[in-house]
Backbone as CSV, one residue per row, in Angstrom:
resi,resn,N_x,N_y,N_z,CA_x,CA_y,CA_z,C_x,C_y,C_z
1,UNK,-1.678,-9.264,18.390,-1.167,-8.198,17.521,-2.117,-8.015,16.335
2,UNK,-2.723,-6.570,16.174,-3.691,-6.444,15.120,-3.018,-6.677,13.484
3,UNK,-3.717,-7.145,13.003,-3.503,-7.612,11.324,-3.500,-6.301,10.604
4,UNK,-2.862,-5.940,9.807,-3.045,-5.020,8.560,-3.165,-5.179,7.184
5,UNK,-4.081,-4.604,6.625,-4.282,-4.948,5.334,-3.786,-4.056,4.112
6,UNK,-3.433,-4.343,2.686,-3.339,-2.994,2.066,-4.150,-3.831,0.713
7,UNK,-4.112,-3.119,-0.364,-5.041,-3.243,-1.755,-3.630,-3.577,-3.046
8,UNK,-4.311,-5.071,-3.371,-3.848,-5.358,-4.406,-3.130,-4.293,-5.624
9,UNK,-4.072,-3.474,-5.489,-4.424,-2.665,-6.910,-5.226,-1.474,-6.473
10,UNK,-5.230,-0.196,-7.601,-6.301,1.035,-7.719,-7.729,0.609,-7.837
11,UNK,-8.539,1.336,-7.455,-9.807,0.821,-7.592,-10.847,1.921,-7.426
12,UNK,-11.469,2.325,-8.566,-12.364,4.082,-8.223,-14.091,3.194,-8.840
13,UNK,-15.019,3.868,-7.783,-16.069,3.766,-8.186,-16.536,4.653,-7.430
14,UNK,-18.176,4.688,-8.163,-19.177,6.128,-8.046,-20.075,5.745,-7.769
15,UNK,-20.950,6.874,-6.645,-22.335,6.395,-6.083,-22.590,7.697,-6.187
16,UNK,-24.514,7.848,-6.330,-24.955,9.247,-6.776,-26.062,9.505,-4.916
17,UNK,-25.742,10.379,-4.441,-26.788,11.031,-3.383,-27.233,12.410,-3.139
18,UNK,-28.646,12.535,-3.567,-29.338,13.532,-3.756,-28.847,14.052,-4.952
19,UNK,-28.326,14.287,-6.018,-27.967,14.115,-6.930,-26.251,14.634,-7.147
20,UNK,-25.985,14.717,-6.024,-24.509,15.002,-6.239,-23.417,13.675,-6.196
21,UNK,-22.602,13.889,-6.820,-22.095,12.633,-7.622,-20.406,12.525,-6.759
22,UNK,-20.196,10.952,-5.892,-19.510,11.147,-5.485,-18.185,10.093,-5.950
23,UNK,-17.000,10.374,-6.243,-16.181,9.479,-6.936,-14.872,9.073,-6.218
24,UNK,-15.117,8.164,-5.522,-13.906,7.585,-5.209,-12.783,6.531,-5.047
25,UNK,-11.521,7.222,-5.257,-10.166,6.541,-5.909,-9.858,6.333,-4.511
26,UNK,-9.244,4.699,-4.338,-8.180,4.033,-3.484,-6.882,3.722,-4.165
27,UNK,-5.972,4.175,-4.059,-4.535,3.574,-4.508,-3.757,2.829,-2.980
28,UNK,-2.732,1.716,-3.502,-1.614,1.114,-2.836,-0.725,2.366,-3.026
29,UNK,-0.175,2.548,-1.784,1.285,3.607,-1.231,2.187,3.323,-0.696
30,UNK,3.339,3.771,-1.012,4.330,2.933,0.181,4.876,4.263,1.331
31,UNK,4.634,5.575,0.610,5.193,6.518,1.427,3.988,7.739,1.194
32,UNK,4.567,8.913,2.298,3.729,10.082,2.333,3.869,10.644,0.714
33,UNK,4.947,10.923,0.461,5.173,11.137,-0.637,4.531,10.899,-2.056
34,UNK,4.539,9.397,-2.018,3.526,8.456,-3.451,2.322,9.103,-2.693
35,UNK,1.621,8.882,-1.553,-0.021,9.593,-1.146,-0.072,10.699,-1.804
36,UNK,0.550,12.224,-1.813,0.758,13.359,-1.920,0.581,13.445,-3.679
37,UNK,1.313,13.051,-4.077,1.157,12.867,-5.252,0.271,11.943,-5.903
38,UNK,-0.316,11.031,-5.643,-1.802,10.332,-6.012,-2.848,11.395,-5.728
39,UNK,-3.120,12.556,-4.607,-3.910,13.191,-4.134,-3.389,14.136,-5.575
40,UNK,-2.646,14.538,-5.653,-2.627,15.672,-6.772,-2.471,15.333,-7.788
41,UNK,-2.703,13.776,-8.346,-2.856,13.534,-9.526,-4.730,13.541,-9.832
42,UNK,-4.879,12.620,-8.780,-6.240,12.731,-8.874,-6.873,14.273,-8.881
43,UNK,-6.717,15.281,-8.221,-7.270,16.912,-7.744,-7.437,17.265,-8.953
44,UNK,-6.015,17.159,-9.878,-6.217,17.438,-11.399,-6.985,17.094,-12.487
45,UNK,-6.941,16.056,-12.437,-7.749,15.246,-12.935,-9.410,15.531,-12.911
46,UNK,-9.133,15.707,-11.572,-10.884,15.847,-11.056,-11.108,17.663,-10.754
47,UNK,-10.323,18.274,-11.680,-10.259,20.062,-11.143,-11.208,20.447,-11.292
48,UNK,-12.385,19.670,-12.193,-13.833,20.987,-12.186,-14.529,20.510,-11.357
49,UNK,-14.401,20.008,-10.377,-14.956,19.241,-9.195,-14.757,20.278,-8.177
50,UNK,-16.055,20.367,-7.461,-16.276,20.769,-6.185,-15.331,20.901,-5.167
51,UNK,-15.067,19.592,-4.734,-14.266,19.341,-3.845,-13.459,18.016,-3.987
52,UNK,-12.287,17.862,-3.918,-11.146,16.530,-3.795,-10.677,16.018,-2.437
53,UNK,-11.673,15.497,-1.893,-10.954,15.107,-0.319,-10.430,14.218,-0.301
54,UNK,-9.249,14.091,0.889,-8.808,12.973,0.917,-8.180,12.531,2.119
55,UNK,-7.733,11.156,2.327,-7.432,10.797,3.475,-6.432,9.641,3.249
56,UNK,-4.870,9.791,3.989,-4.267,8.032,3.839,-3.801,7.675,4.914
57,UNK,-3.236,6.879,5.132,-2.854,5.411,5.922,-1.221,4.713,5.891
58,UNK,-0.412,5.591,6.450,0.791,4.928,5.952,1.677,4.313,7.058
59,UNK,2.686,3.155,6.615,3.155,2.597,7.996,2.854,0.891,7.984
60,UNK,3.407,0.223,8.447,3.573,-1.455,8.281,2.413,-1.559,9.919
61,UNK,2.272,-0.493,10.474,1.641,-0.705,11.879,0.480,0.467,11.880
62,UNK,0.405,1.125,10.755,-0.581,2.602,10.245,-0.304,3.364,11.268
63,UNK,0.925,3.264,11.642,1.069,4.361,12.752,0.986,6.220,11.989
64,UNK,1.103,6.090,10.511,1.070,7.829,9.902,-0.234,7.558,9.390
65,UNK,-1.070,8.757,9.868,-2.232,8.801,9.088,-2.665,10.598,8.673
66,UNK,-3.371,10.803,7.825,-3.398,12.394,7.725,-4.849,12.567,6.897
67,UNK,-5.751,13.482,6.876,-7.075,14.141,6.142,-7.229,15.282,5.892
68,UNK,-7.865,15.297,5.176,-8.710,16.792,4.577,-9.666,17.047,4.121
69,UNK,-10.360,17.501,5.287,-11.894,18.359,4.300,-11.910,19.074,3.133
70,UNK,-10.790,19.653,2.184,-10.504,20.273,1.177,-11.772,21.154,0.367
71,UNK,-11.997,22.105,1.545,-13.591,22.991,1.646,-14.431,22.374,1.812
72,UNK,-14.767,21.301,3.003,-16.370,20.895,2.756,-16.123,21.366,4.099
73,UNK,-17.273,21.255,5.050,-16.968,21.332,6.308,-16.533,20.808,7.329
74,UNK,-15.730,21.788,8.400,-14.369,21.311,9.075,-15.445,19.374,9.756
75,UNK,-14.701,18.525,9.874,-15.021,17.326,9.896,-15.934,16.072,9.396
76,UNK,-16.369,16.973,8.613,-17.315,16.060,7.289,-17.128,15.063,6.456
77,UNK,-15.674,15.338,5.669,-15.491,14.532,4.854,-13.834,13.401,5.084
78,UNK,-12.933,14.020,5.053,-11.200,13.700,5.675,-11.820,12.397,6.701
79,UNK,-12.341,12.783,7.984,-12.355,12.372,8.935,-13.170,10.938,8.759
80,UNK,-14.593,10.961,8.452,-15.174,10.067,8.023,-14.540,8.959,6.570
81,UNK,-13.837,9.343,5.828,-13.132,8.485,5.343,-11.715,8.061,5.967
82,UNK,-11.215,8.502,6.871,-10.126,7.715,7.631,-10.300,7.233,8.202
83,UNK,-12.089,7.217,8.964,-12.511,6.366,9.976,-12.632,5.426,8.830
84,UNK,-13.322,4.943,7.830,-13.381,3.944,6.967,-12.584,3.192,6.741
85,UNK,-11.056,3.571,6.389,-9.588,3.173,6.232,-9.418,1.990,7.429
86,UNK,-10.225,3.090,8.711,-9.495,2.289,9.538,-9.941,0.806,10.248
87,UNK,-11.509,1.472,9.612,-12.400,0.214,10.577,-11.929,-1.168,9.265
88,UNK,-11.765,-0.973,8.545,-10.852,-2.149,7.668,-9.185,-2.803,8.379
89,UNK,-9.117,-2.030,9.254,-7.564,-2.405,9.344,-6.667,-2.061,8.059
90,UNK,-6.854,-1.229,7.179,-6.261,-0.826,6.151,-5.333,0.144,5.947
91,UNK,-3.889,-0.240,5.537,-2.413,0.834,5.857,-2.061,1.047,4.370
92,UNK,-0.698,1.731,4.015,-0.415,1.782,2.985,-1.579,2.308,2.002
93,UNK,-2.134,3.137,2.416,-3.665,3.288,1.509,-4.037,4.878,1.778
94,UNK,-4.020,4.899,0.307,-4.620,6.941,-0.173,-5.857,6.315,-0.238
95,UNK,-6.653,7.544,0.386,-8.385,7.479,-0.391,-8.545,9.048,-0.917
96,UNK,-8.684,9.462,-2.195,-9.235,10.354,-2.570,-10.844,10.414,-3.282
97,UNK,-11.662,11.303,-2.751,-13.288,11.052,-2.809,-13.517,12.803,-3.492
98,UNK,-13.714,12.735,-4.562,-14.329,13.755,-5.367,-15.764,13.829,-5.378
99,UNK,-16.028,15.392,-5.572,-17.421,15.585,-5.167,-18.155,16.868,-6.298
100,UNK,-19.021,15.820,-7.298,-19.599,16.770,-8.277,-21.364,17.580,-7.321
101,UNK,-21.203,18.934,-7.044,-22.504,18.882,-6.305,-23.348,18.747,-7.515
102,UNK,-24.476,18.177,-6.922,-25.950,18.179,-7.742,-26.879,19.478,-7.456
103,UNK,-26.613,20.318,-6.653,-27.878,21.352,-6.146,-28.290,21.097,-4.820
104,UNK,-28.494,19.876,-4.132,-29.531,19.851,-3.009,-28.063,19.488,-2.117
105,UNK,-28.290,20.485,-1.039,-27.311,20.554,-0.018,-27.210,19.111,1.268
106,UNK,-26.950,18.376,1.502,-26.397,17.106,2.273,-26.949,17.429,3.602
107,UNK,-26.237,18.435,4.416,-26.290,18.780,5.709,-24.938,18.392,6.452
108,UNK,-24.576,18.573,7.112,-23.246,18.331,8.149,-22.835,16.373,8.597
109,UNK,-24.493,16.018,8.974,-24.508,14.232,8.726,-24.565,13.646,7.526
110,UNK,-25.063,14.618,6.467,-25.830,14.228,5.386,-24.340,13.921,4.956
111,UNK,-23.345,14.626,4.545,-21.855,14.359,4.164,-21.185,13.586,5.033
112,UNK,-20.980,13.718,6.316,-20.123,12.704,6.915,-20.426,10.973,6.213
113,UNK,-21.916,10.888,6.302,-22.522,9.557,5.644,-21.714,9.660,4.287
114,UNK,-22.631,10.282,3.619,-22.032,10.723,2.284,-20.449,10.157,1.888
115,UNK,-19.211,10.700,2.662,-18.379,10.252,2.206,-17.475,9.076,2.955
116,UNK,-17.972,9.222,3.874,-17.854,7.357,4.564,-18.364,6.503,3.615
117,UNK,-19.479,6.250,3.348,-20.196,5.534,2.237,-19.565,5.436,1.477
118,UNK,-19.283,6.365,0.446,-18.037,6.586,-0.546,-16.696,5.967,-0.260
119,UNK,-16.202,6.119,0.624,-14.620,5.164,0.977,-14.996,3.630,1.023
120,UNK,-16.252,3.479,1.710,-16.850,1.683,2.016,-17.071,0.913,0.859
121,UNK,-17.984,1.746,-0.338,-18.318,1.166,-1.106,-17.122,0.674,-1.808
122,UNK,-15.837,1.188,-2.672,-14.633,1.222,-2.938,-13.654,0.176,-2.417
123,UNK,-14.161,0.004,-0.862,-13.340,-0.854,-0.286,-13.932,-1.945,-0.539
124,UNK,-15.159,-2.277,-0.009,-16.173,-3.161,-0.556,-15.600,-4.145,-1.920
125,UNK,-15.159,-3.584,-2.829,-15.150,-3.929,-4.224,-13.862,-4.022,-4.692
126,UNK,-12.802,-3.450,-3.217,-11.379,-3.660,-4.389,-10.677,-5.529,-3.421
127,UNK,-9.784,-5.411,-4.012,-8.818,-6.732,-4.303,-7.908,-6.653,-3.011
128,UNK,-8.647,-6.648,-1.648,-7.422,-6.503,-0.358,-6.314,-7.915,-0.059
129,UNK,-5.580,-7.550,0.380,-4.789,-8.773,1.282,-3.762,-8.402,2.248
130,UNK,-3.331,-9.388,3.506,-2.670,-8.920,4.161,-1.492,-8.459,4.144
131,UNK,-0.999,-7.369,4.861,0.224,-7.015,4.704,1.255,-7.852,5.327
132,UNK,2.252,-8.126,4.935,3.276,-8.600,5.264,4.450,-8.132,5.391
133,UNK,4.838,-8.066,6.154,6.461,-7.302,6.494,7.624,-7.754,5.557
134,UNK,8.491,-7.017,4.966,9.593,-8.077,4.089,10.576,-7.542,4.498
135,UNK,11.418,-7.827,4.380,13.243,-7.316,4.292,13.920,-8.286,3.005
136,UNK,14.726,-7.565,2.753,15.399,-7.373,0.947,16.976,-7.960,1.622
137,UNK,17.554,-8.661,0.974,18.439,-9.341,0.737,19.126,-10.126,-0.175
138,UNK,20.649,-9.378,-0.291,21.232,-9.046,-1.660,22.404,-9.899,-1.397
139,UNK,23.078,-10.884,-1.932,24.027,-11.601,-2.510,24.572,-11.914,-3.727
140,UNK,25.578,-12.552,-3.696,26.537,-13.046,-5.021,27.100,-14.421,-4.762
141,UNK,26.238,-15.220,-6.019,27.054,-16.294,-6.062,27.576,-17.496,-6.896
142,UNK,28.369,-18.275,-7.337,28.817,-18.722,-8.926,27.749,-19.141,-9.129
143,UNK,28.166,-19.491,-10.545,26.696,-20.122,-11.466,26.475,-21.786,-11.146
144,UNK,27.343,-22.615,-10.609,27.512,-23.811,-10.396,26.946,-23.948,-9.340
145,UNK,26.739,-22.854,-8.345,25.684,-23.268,-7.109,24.043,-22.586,-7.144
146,UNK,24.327,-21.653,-8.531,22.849,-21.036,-8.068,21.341,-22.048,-8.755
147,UNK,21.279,-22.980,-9.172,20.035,-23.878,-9.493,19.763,-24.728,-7.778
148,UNK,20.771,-24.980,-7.285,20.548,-25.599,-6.085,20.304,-24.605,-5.028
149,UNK,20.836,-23.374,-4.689,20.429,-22.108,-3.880,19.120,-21.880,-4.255
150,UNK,18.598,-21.619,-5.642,17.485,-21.158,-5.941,16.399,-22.258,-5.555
151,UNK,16.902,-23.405,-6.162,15.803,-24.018,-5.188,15.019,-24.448,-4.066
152,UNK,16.467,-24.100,-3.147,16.035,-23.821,-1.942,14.884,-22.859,-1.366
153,UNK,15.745,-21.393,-1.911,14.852,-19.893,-1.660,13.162,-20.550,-2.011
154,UNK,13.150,-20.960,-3.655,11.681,-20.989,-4.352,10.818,-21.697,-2.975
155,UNK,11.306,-23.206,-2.167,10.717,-23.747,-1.484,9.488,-22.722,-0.414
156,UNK,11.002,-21.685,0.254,10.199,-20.841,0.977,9.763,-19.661,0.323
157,UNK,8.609,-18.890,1.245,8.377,-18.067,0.899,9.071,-16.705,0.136
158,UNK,9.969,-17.121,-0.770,10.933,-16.107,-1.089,10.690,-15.497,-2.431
159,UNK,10.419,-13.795,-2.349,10.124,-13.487,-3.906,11.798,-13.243,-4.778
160,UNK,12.226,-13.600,-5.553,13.060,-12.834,-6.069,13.125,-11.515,-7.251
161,UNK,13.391,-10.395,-6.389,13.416,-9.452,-7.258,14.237,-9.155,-8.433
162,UNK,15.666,-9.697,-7.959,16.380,-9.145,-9.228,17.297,-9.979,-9.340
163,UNK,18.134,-10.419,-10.743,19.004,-11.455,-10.759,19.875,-10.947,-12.050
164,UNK,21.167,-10.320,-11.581,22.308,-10.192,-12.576,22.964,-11.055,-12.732
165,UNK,23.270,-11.505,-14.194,23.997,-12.508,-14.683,25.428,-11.795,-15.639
166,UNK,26.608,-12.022,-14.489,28.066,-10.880,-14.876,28.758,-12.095,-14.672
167,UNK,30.182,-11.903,-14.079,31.044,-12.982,-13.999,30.761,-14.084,-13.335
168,UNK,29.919,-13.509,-11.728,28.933,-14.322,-10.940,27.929,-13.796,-11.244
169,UNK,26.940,-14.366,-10.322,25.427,-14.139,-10.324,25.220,-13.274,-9.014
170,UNK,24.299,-11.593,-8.774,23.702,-10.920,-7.726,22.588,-11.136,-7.806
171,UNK,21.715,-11.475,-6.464,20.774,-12.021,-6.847,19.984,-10.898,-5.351
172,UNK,18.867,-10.183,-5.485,17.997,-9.896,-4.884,16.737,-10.417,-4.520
173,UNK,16.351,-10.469,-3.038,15.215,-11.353,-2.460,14.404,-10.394,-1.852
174,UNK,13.294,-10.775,-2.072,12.189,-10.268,-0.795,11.872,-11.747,0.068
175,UNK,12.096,-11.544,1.216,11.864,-12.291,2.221,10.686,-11.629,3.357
176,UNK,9.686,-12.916,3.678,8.999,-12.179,4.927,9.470,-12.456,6.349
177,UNK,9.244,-11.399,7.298,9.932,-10.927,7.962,10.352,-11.895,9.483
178,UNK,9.424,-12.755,9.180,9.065,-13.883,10.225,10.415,-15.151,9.814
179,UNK,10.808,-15.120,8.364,11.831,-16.048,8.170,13.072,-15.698,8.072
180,UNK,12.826,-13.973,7.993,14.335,-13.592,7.507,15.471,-13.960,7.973
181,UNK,15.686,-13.945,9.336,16.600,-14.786,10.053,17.066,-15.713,9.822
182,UNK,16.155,-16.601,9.745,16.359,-18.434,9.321,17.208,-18.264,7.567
183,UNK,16.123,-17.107,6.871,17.154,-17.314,5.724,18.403,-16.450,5.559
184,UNK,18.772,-15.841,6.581,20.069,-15.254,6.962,21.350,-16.379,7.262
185,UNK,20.351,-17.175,8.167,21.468,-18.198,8.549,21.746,-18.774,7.438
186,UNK,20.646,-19.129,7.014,20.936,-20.411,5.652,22.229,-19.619,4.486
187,UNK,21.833,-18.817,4.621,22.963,-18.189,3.768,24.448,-17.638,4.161
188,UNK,24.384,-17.582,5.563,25.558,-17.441,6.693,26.150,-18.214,6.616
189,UNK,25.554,-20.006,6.253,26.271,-21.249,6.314,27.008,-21.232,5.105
190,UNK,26.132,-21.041,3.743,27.133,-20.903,2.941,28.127,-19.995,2.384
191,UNK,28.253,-18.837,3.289,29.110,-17.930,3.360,30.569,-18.362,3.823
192,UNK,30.017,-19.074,4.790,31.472,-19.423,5.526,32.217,-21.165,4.714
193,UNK,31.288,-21.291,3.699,31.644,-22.431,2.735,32.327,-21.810,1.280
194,UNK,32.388,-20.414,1.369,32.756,-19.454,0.578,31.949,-19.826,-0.897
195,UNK,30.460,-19.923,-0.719,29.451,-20.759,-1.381,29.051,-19.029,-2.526
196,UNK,28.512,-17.844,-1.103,28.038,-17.231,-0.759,28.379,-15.936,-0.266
197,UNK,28.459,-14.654,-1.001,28.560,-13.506,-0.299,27.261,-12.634,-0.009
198,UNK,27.384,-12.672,0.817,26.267,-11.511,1.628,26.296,-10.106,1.660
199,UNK,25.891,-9.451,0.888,25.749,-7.639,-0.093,25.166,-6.915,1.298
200,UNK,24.129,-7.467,1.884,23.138,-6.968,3.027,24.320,-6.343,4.161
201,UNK,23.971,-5.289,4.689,24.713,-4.492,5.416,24.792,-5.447,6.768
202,UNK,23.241,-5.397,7.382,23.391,-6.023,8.590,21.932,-7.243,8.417
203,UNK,22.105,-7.638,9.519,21.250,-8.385,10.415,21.149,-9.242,11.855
């Protein structure tokens, strides 16, 4: 089963060819939506610019992917940076590549290079790691058991996102997806010890 990767963090850098100046932004995404709007934050941003192409990667398996030449020519630019995306194994990932021309025209290879290069270098330099699948899991439980629950969770791989402190304690987890089960049960056991209520719809 192929590995997927996504980016720590944003990460924009610039390389100059033939003197046209090419700038490109990688952001972390979780949906089409956050892409869409990174692409039109950046477009703005970058409006006296030539051209704003862009290309992302969305999906725990990159099964959604989408590009745009955004006026350069039809397969020049979109395409060659999603091939980039991909030869990384890289999901969850906008690439937007702005393009100041310098005067001297590229050619049809001259850009495909051009903005492949541009997505590589970027990738090259940002902060990747693997993706991991999670599922979120939400309970409630007194305050007299949660130092010993919690220490359990901390052992494994468990992030905790959120922790209300009301009459009891709700406590939100990110779990990866390989244990979730195991920590379903573990918490199934103390459900039925009335330790433990389980918020999570199913599993």
């Amino acid at each position: 089963m192929k590995d997927f990767y996504h980016l720590k963090k944003e990460n924009i850098t610039e390389i100059k060819i033939k003197r046209s100046l090419f700038i490109s932004h990688l952001q972390n995404v979780r949906s089409i939506d956050e892409a869409k709007k990174y692409i039109s934050k950046i477009s703005h941003k970058e409006k006296n610019a030539n051209h704003n192409c862009w290309a992302y990667i969305i999906g725990n398996k990159a099964e959604i992917y989408h590009s745009s030449d955004a006026g350069e020519p039809s397969g020049t630019a979109g395409k060659p940076m999603l091939n980039a995306l991909m030869k990384h194994n890289l999901t969850n990932t906008v690439a937007v590549v702005t393009r100041y021309f310098g005067g001297v025209k590229l050619g049809v290879r001259g850009l495909i290079e051009a903005y492949s290069q541009s997505v590589e270098c970027t990738i090259q330099s940002s902060k990747i790691e693997q993706l991991i699948e999670i599922e979120n899991i939400k309970f409630i439980i007194s305050y007299d058991f949660f130092n010993k629950l919690k220490y359990q969770l901390e052992c494994s791989n468990v992030k905790f996102i959120e922790i209300i402190y009301e009459a009891k304690i709700t406590i939100e987890i990110e779990v990866p997806k390989e244990i979730f089960l195991e920590t379903m049960n573990l918490l199934g056991e103390y459900e039925k010890q009335n330790l433990v209520t389980i918020q999570t719809e199913s599993y």
